[in-house]
C-alpha positions as a Markdown table, in Angstrom:
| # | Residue | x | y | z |
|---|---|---|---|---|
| 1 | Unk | 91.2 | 110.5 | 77.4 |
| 2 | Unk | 87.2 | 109.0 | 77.2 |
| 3 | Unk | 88.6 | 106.0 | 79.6 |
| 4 | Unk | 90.3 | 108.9 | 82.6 |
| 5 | Unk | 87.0 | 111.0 | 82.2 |
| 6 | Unk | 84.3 | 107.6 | 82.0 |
| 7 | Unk | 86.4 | 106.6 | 85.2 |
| 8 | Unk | 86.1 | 110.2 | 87.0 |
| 9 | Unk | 82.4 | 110.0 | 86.1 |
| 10 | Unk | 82.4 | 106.5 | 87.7 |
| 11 | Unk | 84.3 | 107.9 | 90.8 |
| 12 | Unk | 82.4 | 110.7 | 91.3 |
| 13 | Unk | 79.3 | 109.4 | 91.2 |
| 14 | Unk | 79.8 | 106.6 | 93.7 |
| 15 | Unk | 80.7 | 109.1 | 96.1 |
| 16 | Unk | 77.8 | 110.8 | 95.4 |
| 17 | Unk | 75.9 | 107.7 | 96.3 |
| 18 | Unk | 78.0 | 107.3 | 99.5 |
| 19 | Unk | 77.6 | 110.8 | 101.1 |
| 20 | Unk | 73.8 | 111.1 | 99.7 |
| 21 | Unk | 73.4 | 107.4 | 101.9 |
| 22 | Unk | 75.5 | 108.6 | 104.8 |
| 23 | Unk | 73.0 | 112.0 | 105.2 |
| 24 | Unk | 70.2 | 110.6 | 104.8 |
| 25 | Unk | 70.8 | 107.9 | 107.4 |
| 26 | Unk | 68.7 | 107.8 | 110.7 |
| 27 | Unk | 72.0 | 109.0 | 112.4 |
| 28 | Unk | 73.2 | 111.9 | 110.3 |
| 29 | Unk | 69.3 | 113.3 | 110.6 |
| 30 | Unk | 69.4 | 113.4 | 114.6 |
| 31 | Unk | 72.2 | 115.5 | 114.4 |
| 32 | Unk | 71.1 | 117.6 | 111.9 |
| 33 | Unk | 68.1 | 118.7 | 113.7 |
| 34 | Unk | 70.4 | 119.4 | 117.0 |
| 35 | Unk | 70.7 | 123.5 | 117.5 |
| 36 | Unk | 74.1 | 124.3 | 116.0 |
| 37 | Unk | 75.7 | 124.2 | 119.4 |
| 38 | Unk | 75.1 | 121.1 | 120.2 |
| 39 | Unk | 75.6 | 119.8 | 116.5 |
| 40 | Unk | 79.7 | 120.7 | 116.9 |
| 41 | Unk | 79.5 | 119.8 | 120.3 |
| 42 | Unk | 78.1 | 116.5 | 119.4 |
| 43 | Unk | 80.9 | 116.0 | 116.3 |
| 44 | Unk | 83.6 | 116.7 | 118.7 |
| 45 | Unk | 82.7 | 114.3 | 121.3 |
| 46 | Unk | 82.4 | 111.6 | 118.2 |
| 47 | Unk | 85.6 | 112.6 | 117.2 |
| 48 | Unk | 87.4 | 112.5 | 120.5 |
| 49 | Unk | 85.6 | 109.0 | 120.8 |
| 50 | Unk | 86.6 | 107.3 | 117.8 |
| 51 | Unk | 90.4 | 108.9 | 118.7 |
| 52 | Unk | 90.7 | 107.3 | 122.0 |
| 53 | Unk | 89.5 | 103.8 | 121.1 |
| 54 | Unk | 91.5 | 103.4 | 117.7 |
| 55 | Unk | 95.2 | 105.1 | 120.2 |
| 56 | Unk | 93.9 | 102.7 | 122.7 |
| 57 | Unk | 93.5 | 99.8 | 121.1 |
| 58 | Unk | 96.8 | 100.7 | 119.1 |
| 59 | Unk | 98.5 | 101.0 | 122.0 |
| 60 | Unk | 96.9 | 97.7 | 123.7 |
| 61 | Unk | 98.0 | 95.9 | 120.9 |
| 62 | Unk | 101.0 | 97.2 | 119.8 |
| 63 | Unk | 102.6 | 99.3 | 122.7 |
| 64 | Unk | 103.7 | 103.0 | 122.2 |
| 65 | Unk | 106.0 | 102.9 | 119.5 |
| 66 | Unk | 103.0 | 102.4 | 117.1 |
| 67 | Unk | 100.5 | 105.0 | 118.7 |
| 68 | Unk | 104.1 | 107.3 | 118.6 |
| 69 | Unk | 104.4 | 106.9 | 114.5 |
| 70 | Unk | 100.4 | 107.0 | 113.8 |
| 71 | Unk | 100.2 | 110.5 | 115.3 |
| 72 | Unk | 103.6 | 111.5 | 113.5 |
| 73 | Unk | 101.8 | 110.5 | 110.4 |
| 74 | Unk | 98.8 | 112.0 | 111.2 |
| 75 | Unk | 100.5 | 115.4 | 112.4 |
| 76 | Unk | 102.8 | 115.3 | 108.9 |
| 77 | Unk | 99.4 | 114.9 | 106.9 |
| 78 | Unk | 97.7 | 117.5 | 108.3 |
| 79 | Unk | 100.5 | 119.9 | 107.4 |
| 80 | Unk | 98.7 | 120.0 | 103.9 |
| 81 | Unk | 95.8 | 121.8 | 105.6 |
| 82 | Unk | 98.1 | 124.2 | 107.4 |
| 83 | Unk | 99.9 | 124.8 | 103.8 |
| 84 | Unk | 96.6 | 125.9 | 102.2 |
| 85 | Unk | 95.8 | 128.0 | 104.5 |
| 86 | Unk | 97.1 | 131.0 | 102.4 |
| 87 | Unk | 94.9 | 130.4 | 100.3 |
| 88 | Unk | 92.3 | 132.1 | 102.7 |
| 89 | Unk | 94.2 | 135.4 | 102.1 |
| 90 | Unk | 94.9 | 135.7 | 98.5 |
| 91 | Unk | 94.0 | 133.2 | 94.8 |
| 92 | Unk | 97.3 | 133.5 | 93.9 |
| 93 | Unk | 100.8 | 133.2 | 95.0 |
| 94 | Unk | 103.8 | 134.2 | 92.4 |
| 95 | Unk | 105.0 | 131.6 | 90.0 |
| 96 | Unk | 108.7 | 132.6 | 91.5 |
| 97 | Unk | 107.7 | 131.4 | 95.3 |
| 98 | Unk | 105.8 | 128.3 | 94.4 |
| 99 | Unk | 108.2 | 126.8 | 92.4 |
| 100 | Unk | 111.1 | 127.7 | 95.3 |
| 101 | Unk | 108.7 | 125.9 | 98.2 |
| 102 | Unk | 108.1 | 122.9 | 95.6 |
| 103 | Unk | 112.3 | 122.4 | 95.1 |
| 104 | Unk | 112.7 | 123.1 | 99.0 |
| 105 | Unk | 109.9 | 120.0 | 99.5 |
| 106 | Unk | 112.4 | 118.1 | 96.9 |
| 107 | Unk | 115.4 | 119.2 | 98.3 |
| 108 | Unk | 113.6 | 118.2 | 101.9 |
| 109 | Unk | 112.4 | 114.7 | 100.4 |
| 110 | Unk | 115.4 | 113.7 | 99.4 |
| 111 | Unk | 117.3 | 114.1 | 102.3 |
| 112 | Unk | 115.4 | 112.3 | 104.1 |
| 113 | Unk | 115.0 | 109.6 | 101.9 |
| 114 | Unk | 118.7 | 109.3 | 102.0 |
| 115 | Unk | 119.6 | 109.5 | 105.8 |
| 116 | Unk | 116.3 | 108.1 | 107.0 |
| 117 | Unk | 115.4 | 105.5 | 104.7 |
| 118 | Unk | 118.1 | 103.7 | 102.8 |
| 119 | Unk | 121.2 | 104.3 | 105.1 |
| 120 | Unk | 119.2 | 102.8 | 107.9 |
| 121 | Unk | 117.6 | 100.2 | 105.8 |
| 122 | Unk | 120.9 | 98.9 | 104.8 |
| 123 | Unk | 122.2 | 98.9 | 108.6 |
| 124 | Unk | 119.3 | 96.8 | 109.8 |
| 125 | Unk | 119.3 | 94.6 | 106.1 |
| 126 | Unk | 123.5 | 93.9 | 107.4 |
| 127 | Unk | 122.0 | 92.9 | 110.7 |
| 128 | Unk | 119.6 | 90.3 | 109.1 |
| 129 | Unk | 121.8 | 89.4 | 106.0 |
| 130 | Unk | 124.9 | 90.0 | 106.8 |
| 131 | Unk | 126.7 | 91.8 | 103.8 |
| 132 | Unk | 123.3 | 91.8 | 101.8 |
| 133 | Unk | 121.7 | 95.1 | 103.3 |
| 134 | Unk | 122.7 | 97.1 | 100.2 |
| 135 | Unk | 120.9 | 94.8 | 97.9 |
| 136 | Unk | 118.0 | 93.7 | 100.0 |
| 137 | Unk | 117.4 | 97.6 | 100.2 |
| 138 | Unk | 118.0 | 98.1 | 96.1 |
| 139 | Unk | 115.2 | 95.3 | 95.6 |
| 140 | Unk | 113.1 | 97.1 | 97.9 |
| 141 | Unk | 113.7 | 100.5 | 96.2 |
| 142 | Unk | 112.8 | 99.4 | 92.8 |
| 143 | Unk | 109.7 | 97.1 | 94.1 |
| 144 | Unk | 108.3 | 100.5 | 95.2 |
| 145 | Unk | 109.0 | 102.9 | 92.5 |
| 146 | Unk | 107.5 | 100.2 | 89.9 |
| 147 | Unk | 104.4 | 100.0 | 92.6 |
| 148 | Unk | 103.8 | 103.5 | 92.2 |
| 149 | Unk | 104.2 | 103.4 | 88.1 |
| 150 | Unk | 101.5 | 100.7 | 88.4 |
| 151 | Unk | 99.7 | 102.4 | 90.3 |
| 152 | Unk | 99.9 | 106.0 | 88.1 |
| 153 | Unk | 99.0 | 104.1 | 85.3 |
| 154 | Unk | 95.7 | 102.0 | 86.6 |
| 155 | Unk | 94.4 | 104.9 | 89.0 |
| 156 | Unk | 92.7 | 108.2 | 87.1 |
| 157 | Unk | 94.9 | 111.2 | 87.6 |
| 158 | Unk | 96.5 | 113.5 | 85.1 |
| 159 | Unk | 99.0 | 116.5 | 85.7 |
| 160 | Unk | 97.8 | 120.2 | 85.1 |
| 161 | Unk | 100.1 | 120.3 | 81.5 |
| 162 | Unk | 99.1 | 117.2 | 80.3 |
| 163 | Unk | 95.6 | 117.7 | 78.9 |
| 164 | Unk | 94.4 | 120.4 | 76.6 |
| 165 | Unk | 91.1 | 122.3 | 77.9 |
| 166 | Unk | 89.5 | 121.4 | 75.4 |
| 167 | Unk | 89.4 | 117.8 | 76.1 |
| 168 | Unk | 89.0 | 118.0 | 80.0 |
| 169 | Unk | 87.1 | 120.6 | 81.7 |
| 170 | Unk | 89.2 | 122.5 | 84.2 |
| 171 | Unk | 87.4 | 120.9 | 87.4 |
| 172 | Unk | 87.7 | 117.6 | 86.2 |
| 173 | Unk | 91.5 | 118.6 | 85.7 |
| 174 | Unk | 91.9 | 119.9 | 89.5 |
| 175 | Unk | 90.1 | 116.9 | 90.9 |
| 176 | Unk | 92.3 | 114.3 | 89.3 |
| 177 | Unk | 95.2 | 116.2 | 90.1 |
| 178 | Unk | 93.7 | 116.0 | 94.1 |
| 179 | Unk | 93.4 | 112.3 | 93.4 |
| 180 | Unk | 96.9 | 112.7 | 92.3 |
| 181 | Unk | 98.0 | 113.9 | 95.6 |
| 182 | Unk | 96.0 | 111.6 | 97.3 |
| 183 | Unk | 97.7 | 108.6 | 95.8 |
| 184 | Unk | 101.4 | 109.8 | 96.4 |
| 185 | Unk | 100.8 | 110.6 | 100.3 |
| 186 | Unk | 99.8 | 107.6 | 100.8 |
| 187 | Unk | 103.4 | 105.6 | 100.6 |
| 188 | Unk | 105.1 | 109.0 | 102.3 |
| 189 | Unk | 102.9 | 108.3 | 105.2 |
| 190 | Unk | 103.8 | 104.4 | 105.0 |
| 191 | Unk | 107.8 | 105.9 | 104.8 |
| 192 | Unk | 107.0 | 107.8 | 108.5 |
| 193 | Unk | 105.5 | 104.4 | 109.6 |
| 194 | Unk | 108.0 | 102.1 | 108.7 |
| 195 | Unk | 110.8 | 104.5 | 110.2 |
| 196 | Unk | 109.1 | 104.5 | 113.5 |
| 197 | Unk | 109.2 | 101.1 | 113.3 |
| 198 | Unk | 112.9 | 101.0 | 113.7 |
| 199 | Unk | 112.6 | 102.4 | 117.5 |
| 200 | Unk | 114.5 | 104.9 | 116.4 |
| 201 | Unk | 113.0 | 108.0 | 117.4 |
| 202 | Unk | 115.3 | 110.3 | 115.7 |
| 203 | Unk | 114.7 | 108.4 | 112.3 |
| 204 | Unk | 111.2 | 108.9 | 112.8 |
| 205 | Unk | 111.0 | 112.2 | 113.8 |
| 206 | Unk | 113.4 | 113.1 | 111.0 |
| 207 | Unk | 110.9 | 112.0 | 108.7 |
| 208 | Unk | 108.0 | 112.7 | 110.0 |
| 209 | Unk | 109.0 | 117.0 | 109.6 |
| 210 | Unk | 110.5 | 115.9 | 105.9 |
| 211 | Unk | 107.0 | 114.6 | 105.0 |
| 212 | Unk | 105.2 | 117.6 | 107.0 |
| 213 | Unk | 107.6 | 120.2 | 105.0 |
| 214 | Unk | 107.0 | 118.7 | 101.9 |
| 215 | Unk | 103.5 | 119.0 | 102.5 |
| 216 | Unk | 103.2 | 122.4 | 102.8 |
| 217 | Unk | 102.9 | 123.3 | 99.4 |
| 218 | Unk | 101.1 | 120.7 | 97.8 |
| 219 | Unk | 98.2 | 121.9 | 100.5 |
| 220 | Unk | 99.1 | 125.2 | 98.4 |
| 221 | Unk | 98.9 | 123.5 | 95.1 |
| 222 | Unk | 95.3 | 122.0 | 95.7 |
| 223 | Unk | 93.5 | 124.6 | 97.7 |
| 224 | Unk | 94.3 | 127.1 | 95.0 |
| 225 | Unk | 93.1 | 126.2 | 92.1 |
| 226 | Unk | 89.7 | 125.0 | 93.8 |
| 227 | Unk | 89.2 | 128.9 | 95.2 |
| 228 | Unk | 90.1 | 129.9 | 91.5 |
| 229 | Unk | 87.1 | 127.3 | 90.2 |
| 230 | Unk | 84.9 | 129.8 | 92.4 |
| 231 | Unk | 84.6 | 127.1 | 95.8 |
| 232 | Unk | 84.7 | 128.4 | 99.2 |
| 233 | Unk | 88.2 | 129.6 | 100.9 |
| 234 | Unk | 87.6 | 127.0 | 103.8 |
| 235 | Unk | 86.2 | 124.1 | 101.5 |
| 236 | Unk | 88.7 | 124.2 | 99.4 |
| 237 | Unk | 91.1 | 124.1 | 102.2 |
| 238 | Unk | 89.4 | 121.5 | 104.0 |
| 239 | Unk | 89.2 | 119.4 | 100.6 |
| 240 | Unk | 93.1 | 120.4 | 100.9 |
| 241 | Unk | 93.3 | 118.7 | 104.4 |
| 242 | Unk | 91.8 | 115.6 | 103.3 |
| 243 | Unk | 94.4 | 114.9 | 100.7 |
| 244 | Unk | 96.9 | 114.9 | 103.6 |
| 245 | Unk | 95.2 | 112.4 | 105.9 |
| 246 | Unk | 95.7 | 109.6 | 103.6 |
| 247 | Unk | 99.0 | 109.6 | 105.0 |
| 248 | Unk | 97.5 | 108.3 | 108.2 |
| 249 | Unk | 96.4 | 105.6 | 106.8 |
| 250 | Unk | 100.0 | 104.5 | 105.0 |
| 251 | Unk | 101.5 | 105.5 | 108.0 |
| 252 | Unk | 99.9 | 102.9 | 110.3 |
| 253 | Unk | 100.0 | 100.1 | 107.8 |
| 254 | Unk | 103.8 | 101.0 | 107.6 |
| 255 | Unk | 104.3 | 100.8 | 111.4 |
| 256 | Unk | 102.2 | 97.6 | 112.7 |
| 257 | Unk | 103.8 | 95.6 | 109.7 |
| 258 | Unk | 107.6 | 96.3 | 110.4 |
| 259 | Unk | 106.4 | 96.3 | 114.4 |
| 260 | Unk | 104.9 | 92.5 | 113.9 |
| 261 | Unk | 107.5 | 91.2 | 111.2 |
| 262 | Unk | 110.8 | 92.7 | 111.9 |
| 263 | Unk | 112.6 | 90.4 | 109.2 |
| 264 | Unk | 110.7 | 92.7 | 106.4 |
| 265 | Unk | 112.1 | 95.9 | 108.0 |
| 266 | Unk | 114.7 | 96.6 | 105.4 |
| 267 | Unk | 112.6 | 95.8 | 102.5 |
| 268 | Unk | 110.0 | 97.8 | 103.3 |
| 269 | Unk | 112.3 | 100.5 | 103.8 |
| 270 | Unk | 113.6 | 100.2 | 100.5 |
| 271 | Unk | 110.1 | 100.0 | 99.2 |
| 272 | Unk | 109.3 | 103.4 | 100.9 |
| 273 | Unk | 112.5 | 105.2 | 99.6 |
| 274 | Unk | 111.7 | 104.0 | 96.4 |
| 275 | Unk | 108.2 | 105.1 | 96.2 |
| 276 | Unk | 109.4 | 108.4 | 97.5 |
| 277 | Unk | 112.3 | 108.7 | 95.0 |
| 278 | Unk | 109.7 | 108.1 | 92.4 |
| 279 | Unk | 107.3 | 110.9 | 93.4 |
| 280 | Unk | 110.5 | 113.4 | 94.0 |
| 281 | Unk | 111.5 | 112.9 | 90.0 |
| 282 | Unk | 108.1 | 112.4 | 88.5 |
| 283 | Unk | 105.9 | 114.6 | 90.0 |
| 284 | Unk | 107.6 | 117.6 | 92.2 |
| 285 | Unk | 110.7 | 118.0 | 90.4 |
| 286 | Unk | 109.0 | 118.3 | 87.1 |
| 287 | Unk | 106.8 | 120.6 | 88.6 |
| 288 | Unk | 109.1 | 122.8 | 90.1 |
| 289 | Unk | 110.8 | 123.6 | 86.8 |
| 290 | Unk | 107.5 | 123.4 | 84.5 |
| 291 | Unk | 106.6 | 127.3 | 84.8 |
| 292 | Unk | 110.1 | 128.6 | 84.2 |
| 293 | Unk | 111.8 | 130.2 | 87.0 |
| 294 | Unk | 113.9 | 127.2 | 87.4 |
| 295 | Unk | 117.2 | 128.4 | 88.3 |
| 296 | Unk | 115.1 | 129.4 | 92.2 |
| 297 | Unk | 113.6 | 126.0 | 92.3 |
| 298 | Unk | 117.5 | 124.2 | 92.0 |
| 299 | Unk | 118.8 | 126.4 | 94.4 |
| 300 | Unk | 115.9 | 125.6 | 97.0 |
| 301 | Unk | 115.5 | 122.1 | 96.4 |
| 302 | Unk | 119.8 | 122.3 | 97.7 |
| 303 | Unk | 118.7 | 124.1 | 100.8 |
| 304 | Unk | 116.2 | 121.9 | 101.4 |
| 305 | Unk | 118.6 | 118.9 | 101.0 |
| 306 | Unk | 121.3 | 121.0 | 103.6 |
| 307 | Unk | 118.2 | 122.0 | 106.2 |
| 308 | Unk | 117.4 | 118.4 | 106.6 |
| 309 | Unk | 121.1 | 117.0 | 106.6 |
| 310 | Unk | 122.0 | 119.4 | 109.1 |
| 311 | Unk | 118.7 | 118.4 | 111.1 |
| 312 | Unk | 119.7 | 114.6 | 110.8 |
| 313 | Unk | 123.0 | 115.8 | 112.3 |
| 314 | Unk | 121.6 | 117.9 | 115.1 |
| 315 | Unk | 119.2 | 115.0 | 116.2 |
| 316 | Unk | 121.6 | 112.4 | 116.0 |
């Protein structure tokens, strides 16, 4: 328990240091001492900036395929923020409904792991090694849920029910459980990326409103317990929003590397399912069932599982 909280301490403070570095920089104090107009005008017109030279270059380089799945990813991460945003209304939210959203988001995930990732992995695995798609995918599963348990066990994170208060403050408890977060979006938004990468659109899409479902209440799941730590309603659902754009990030590494090595397409497919398989069972799952109330969160995770099956259908 000393080494999670030395490494939080650690964490935190370099950020500190970052943020202290990036306000106090020539920059950041010109557009500070704008009039508060032309402060958000000024952010907006960076932001609009930076947006058209990174889709711009992406699609110079790339072609529309990848500009397609980076926003997908980017849209499906941002869903967090628009799952918190309860939390601007009330502090808390029956145990009854948030353990039926966190089965639907299984029930969601899982579906879409299954007809979007590994059925299509092993169809394009068959075109590359004929009769091997089944296993290439399999190696590819277990390479990402064993990424993930390597990664749970060297990153500092620790579930809500794991620690005793009085080892670990409560703050310290909701912050790793945001770093938490953090760390699992990143390989769902590398699962929307390497889908797109297919060219199928329908795969990707598919995906793409799994992930942004799924989302929803963990958006919930962090902004709440922040409000009930006493930080502001739109902090803590802009800290919320954060933890989704990591997906971004996964998202785009996802696309460009299937997009430039097409051979690697069903393994990294596999390595998505996997990593999402792993996060289903270890983390949501678990948590669904954790508060009692079970019985709700078995029968949403099956609708979730039929909404998207029937969606896969539809689109297909």
């Amino acid at each position: 328990m000393t080494s999670i909280t030395s490494t939080f301490n650690r964490l935190q403070h370099s950020l500190e240091i970052l943020f202290g570095r990036l306000a106090s920089s020539p920059f950041s104090l010109k557009l500070l001492a704008l009039p508060l107009l032309q402060r958000w005008a000024a952010y907006a017109g960076l932001f609009l900036l930076s947006q058209a030279l990174v889709f711009g270059g992406l699609y110079l380089i790339f072609g529309r395929i990848v500009v397609i799945g980076f926003l997908a990813s980017i849209l499906a991460g941002l869903a967090t923020g628009a799952g918190a945003f309860p939390a601007l209304l009330c502090k808390h939210i029956s145990t009854t409904l948030f353990n039926s959203l966190l089965g639907g988001a299984a029930g969601v995930m899982l579906a879409a792991t299954a007809f979007s990732l590994i059925v299509p992995g092993m169809d394009f695995g068959n075109q590359v090694w004929p009769g091997y798609g089944i296993y290439v995918v399999s190696a590819g599963m277990l390479a990402g849920a064993i990424c993930l348990h390597y990664v749970d066990h060297q990153l500092p994170h620790v579930r809500f029910a794991s620690v005793p208060d009085t080892q670990l403050n409560s703050l310290k408890k909701v912050w790793l459980f945001i770093i938490a977060i953090s760390i699992h979006n990143f390989p769902e938004g590398m699962s929307v990326g390497v889908s797109f990468g297919t060219e199928d659109m329908k795969n990707g899409i598919v995906l793409a409103i799994a992930i942004a479902l799924q989302n929803i209440p963990e958006g919930l799941a962090v902004a709440l317990p922040l409000i009930g730590l006493g930080y502001n309603r739109w902090r803590a659902v802009g800290i919320a929003t954060l933890t989704g754009l990591v997906e971004p990030v996964g998202g785009l590494l996802g696309i460009t590397m299937v997009t430039l090595f097409q051979p690697v397409l069903p393994i990294a497919m596999g390595f998505a399912a996997g990593a999402m398989l792993f996060v289903i069972s270890e983390e949501i799952i678990p948590e669904s069932h954790s508060k009692g109330r079970s019985r709700w969160a078995t029968f949403a995770l099956m609708a979730g599982f039929i909404l998207m099956m029937v969606l896969d259908n539809l689109l297909n």
